[in-house]
C-alpha positions as CSV (number, residue, x, y, z in Angstrom):
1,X,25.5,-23.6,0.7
2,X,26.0,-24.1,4.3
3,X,23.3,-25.3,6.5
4,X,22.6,-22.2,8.7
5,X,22.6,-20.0,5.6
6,X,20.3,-21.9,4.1
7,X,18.0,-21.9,7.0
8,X,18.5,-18.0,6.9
9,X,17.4,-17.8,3.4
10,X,14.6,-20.2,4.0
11,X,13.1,-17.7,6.9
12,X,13.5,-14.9,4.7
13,X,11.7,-16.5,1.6
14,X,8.7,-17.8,4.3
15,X,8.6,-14.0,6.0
16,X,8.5,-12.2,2.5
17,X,6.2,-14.6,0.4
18,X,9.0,-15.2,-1.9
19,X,10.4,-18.7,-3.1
20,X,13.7,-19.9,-1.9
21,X,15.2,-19.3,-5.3
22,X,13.6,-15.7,-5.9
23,X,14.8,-15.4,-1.7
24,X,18.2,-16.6,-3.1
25,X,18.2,-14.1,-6.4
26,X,17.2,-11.3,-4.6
27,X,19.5,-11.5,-1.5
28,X,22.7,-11.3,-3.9
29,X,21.6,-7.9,-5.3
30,X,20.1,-6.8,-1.5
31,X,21.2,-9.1,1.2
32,X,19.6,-10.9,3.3
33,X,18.1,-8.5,6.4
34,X,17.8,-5.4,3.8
35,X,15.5,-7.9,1.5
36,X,13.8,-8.9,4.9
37,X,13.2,-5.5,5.6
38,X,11.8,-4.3,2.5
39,X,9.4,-6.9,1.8
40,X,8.4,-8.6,4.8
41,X,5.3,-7.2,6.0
42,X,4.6,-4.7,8.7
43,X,2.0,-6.2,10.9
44,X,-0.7,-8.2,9.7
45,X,-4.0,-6.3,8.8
46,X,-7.2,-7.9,10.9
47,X,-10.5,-8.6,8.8
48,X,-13.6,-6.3,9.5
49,X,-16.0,-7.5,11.9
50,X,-19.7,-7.3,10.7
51,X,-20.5,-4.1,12.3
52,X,-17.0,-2.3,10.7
53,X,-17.6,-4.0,7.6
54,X,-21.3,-2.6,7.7
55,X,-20.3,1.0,9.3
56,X,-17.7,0.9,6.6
57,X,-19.8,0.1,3.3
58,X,-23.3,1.2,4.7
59,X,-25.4,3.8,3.2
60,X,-24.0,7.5,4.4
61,X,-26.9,9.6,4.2
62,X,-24.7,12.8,4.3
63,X,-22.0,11.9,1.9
64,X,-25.7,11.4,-0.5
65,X,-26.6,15.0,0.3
66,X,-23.2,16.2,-0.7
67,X,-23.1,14.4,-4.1
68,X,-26.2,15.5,-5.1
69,X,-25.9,19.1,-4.2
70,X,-22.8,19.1,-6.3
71,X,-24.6,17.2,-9.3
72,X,-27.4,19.9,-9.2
73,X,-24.7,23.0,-9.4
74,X,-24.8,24.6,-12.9
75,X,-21.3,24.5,-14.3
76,X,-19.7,27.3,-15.8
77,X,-19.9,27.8,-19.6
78,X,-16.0,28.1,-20.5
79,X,-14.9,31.2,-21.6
80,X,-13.4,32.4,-25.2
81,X,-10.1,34.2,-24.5
């Protein structure tokens, strides 16, 4: 395989997560930019900080209300027709 193929498959596997052979396997059946395209990710998703991550998965008081209102509603009794 010449060199700056090689490297070209190598960038691809390193930007997708994929090995060099799976890079290799898959490029045949896609090509190389299309199979960069597909699976190389978008933009990298930051971590929450602690205040999103307690904002986030903190109590919510009114989301509470709401459940339990709909837990106390009497369900219909279904209908012989």
């Amino acid at each position: 395989m010449p060199e700056d193929l090689l490297g070209e498959v190598r960038e691809t596997a390193a930007a997708t997560g994929l090995s060099v052979a799976a890079a290799m396997r898959q490029s045949m059946k896609l090509g190389l930019p299309r199979l960069r395209r597909q699976l190389a990710p978008r933009a990298a998703v930051k971590p929450f900080t602690q205040a999103e991550a307690k904002r986030a998965f903190g109590p919510d008081p009114e989301g509470d209300a709401i459940a339990a209102r709909l837990a106390c509603r009497r369900r219909p009794e279904p209908s012989d027709d």
